[in-house]
C-alpha positions in Angstrom: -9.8 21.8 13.5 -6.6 23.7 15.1 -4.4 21.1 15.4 -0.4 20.8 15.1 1.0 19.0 12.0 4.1 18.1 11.4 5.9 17.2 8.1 8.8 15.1 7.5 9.6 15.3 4.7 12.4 13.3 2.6 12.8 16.7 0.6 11.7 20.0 0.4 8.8 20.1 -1.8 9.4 21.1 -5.6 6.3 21.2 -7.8 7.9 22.9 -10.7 10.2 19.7 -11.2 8.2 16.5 -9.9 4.7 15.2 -9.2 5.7 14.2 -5.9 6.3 18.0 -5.5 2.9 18.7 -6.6 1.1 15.6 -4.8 2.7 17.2 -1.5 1.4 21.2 -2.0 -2.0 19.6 -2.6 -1.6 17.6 0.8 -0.5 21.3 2.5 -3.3 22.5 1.2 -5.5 19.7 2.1 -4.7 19.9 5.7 -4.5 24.2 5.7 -8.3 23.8 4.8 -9.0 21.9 7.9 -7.2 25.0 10.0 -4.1 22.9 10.2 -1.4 24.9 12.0 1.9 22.9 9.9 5.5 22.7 10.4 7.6 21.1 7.9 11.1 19.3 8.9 13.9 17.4 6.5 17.2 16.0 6.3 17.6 17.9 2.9 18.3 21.4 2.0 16.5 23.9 0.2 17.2 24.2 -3.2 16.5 27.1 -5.5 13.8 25.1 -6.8 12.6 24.2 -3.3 8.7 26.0 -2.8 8.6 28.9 -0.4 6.9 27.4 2.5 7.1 30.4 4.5 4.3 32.4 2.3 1.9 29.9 3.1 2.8 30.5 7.0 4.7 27.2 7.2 7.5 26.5 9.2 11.1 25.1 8.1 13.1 23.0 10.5 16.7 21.3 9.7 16.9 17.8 11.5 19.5 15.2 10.9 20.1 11.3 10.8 21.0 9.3 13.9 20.5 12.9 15.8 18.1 14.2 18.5 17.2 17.4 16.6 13.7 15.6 15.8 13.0 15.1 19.5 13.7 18.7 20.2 11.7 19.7 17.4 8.6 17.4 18.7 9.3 18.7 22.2 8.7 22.7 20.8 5.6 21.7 18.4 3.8 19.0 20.1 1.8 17.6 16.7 -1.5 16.1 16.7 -0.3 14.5 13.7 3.0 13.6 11.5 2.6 13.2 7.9 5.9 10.6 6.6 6.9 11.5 2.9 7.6 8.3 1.7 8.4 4.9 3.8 11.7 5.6 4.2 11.3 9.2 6.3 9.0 6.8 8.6 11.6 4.1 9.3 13.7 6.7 10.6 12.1 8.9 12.6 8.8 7.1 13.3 10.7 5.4 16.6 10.9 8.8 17.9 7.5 10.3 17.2 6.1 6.9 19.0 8.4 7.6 21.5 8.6 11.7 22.5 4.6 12.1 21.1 3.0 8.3 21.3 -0.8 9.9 20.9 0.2 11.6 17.6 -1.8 10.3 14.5 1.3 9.0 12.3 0.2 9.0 8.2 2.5 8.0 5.5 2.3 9.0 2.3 3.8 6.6 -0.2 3.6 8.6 -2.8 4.0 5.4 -4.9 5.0 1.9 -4.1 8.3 2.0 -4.1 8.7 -2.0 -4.1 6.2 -2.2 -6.9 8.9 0.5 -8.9 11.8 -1.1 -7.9 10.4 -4.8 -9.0 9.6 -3.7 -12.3 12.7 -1.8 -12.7 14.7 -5.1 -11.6 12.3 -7.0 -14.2 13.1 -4.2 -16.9 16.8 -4.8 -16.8 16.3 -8.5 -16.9 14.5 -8.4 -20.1 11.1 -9.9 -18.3 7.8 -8.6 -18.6 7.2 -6.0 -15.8 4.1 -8.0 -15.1 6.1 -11.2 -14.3 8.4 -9.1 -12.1 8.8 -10.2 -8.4 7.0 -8.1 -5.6 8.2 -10.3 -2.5 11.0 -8.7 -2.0 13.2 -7.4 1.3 11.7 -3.7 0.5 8.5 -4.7 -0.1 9.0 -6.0 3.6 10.3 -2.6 4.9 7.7 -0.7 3.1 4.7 -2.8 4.2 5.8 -2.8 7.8 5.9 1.0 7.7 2.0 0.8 6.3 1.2 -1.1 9.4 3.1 0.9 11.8 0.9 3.7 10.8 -1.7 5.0 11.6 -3.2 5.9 8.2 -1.0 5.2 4.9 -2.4 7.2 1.7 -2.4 5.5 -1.4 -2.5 7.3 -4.7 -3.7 4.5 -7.0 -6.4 1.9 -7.0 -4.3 -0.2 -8.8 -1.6 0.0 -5.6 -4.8 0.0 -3.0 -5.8 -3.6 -4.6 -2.2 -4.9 -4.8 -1.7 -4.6 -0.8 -5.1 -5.6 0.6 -5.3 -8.5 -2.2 -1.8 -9.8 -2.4 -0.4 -8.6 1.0 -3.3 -8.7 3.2 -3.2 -5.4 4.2 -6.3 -4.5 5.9 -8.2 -1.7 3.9 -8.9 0.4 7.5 -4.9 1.6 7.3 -5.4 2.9 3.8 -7.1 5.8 2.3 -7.1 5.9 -1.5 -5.9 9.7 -2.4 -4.7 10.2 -6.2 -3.4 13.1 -7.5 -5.8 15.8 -7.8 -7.0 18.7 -9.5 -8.3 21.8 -8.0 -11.4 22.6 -9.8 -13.9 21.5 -13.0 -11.7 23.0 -16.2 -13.9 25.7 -17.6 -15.6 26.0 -21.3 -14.3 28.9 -21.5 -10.5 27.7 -21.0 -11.6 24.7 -23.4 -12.1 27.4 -25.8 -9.1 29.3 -25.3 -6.8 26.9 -25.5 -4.7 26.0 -28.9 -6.0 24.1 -31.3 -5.0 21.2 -32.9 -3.7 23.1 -36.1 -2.3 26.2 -33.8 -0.1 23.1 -32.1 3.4 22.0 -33.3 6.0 18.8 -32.0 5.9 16.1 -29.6 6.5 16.8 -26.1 8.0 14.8 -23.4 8.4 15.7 -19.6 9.6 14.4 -16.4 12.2 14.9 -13.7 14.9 12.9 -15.3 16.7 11.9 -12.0 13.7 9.6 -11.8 14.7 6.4 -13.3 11.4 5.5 -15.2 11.9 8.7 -17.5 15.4 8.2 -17.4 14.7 5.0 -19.0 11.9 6.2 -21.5 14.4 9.3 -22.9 16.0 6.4 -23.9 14.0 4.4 -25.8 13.2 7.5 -27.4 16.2 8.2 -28.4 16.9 5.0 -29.6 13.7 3.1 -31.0 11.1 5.5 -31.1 11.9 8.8 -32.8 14.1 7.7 -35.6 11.3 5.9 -37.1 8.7 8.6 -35.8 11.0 11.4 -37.6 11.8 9.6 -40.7 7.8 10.0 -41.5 7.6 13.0 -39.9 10.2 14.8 -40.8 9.1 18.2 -40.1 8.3 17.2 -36.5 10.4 17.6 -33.6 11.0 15.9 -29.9 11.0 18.4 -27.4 12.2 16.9 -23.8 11.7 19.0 -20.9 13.2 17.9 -17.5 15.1 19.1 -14.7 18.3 17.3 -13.2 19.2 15.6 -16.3 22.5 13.5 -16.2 25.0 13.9 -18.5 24.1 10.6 -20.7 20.6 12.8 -21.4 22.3 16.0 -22.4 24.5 14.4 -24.8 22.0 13.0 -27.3 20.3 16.8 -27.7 21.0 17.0 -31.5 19.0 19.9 -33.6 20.0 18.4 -37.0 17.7 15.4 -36.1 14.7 17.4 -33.7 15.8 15.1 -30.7 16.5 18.5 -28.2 17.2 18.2 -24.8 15.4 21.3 -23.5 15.9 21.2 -19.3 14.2 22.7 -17.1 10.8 24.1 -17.9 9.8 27.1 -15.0 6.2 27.6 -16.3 5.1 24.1 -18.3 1.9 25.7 -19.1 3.4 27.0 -22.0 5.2 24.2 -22.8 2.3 22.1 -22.6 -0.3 24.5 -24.3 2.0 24.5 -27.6 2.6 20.9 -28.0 0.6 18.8 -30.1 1.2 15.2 -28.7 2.9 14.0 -25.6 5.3 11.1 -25.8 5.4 9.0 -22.4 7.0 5.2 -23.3 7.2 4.5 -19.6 9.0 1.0 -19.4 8.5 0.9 -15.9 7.1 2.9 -12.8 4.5 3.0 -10.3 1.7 5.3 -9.0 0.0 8.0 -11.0 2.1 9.7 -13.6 1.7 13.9 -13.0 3.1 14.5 -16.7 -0.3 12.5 -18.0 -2.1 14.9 -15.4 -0.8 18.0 -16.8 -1.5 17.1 -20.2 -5.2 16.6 -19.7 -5.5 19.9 -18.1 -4.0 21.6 -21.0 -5.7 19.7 -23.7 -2.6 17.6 -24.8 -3.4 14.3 -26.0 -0.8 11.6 -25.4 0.7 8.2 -26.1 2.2 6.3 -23.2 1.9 2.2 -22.1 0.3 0.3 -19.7 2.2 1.2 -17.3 2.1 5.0 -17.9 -1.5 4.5 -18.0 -2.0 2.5 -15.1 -4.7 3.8 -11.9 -5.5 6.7 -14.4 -7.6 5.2 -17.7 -7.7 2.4 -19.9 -7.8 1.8 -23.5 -11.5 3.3 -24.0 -11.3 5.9 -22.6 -7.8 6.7 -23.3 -6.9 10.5 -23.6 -4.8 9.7 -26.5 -3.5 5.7 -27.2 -1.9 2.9 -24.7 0.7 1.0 -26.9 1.8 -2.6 -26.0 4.6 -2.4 -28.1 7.1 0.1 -29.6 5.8 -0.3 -32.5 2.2 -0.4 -31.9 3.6 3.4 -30.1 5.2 5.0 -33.3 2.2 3.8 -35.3 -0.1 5.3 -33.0 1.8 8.7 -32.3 1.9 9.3 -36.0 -1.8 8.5 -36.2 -2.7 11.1 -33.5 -0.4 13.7 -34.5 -1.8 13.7 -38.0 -5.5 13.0 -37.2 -7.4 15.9 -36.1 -10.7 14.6 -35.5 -8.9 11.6 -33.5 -7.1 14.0 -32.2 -9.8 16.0 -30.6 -11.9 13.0 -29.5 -8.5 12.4 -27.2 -8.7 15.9 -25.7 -12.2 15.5 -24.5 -11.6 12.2 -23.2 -8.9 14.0 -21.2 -11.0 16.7 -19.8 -13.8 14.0 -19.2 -11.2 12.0 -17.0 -9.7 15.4 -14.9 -13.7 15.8 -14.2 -15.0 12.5 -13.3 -12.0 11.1 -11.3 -9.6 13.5 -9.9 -11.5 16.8 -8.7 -10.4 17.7 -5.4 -13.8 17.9 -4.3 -14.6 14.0 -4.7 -11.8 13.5 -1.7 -11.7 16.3 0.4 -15.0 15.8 2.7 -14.3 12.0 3.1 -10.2 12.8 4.0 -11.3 15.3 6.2 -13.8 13.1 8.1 -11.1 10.0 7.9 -8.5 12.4 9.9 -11.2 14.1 12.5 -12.0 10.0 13.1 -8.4 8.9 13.8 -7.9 11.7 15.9 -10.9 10.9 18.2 -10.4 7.6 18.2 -6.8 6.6 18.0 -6.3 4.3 20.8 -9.3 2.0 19.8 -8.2 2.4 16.3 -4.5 0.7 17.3 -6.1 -1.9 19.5 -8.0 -2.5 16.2 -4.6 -2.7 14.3 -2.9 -4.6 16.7 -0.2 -6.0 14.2 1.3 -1.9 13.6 1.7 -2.2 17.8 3.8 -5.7 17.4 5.9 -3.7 14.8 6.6 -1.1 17.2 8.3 -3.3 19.8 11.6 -2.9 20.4 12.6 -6.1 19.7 11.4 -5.3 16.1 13.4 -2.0 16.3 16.5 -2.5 14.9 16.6 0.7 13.2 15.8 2.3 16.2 19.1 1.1 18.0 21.3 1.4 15.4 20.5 5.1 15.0 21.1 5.5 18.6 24.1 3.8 18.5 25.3 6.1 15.7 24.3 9.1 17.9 26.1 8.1 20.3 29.4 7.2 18.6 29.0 10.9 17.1 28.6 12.6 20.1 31.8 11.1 21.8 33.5 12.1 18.6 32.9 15.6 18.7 
């Protein structure tokens, strides 16, 4: 399949400092395996973190806001199909792929549910359970209308992919469910080679820390969680590795109490090949979590909550322990950082999960079919979808006219 595609993303991709990174290199290589020819286009700028798209023959292209630079750049590459990172990237530009390149397939990638995230982190604050928190909210209108308005939306958790065509009605031939993956079955001989429980030292905990959700579970580490953890093990140490952390994180690294602020970690392999436990109290959050991904590929066992947990396992299966409550969590990590044979059974269960629910090859086939199938059929497919066409009316385009407003106002004041 030698098609066009074209990426717009809402920033370069970074897999060394987020899962959203990750999640979009495995799309690249998704859609380089069907003979995709891809360009790649954002309002952001590269950053020295940024991955080099241009050794995997992929094209960079600088566009702006309220500008025509997009519908030059559609004009030069013609795509078969635009891939949105997140909803927001669509409800800027997707006006102007419908209108410079109407036949285009148009996919989102959510990535997560950002309403879903942003309810629970309005519940969070509020002191109410993140279960009770309230979905029906003005962005869970502007991110639904982007599903419709597109052509396929791609949906990274099952728990997500029930929420909109249970709750919102969102009908299931707009969504395909595509988690995070990995690339292959993990070996018994890289089982074997890996450190063992008594060759492993300290908790671990990861994530980009301009997310909010980790933000928020440095935190309660800080102040719940590893003073009582430490006091009964005091030879134990909290090792948190994140790029981008704010000033408020750096300032509680403190060495005389094993609460160290580490940054940025370029290979996390090593990181996470050392560590004995993984601590991930997510208060909040949405999606699939790539720190409980990594773990399981590198045999670390970890502790994290029902919402950490959430789309990936439940309590039975658990590569480590889901805690209801903080502390039902210290008891827990102690228990599994002391334990080995508990330990171990929470390894296996991780490998078990990486092979029985996330190997590339469950998805690839069927995502492959579901895009040769839109593109053969997109016309009947948004008669079929009429309510994505309604959306695209300009009476509905309010975005649309304000940008071109904008770009107009900018151009006489040049």
């Amino acid at each position: 399949m030698h098609k066009q595609l074209l990426i717009i993303g809402h920033t370069y991709p970074e897999p060394s400092t987020t899962a959203a990174g990750s999640r979009m290199m495995q799309l690249i290589d998704l859609f380089t395996a069907q003979g995709c020819m891809i360009s790649f286009a954002s309002t952001a700028g590269i950053s020295e973190r940024s991955e080099d798209l241009a050794t995997a023959n992929i094209s960079t292209h600088a566009i702006s806001l309220n500008d025509a630079s997009l519908n030059v750049l559609l004009k030069e590459v013609v795509p078969d199909i635009v891939l949105f990172d997140r909803f927001v990237t669509e409800e800027q530009f997707g006006w102007r792929v419908t209108e410079v390149c109407p036949n285009a397939v148009q996919i989102l990638d959510t990535e997560d549910l950002h309403f879903l995230r942003k309810a629970r982190e309005e519940a969070f604050k509020k002191g109410i359970a993140v279960t009770e928190a309230i979905l029906f909210t003005d962005t869970a209108k502007r991110e639904i209308a982007s599903i419709l308005r597109c052509d396929m939306s791609l949906i990274i958790s099952e728990i997500e992919l029930e929420l909109l065509t249970h709750t919102f009605k969102v009908p299931s031939g707009l969504l395909f469910y595509l988690p995070l993956l990995v690339a292959a079955e993990i070996s018994e001989d890289k089982i074997h080679a890996l450190a063992t429980f008594r060759n492993r030292q300290h908790f671990v905990a990861l994530g980009n820390l301009k997310h909010a959700p980790n933000v928020a579970s440095v935190q309660l580490l800080k102040q719940h969680i590893w003073p009582k953890l430490r006091h009964n093990l005091p030879q134990a140490e909290l090792h948190i590795y994140g790029a981008y952390a704010p000033k408020q994180i750096q300032e509680m690294h403190s060495p005389k109490d094993g609460f160290l602020i580490m940054g940025w970690a370029p290979k996390i392999s090593e990181v996470l090949e050392n560590a004995k436990v993984q601590l991930a109290p997510l208060p909040f959050g949405a999606g699939l979590k790539g720190k409980l991904i990594d773990a399981m590929r590198y045999g670390l066992p970890t502790i994290t909550t029902p919402i950490g947990a959430e789309g990936m396992f439940k309590d039975e299966n658990a590569p480590g322990f889901i805690a209801n409550t903080w502390e039902a969590f210290i008891e827990e990590s102690i228990r599994l950082y002391t334990n080995e044979p508990i330990w171990a059974t929470a390894q296996d269960r991780g490998f078990n999960i990486l092979k029985n629910r996330f190997q590339r090859s469950f998805f690839e086939v069927s995502f492959q079919k579901e895009i040769r199938h839109l593109l053969n059929t997109i016309h009947q497919h948004r008669r079929k979808h009429f309510i994505g066409q309604i959306l695209q009316h300009q009476s509905m385009q309010a975005t649309k006219y304000l940008s071109k407003w904008i770009e107009a106002k900018n151009s006489k004041d040049r």
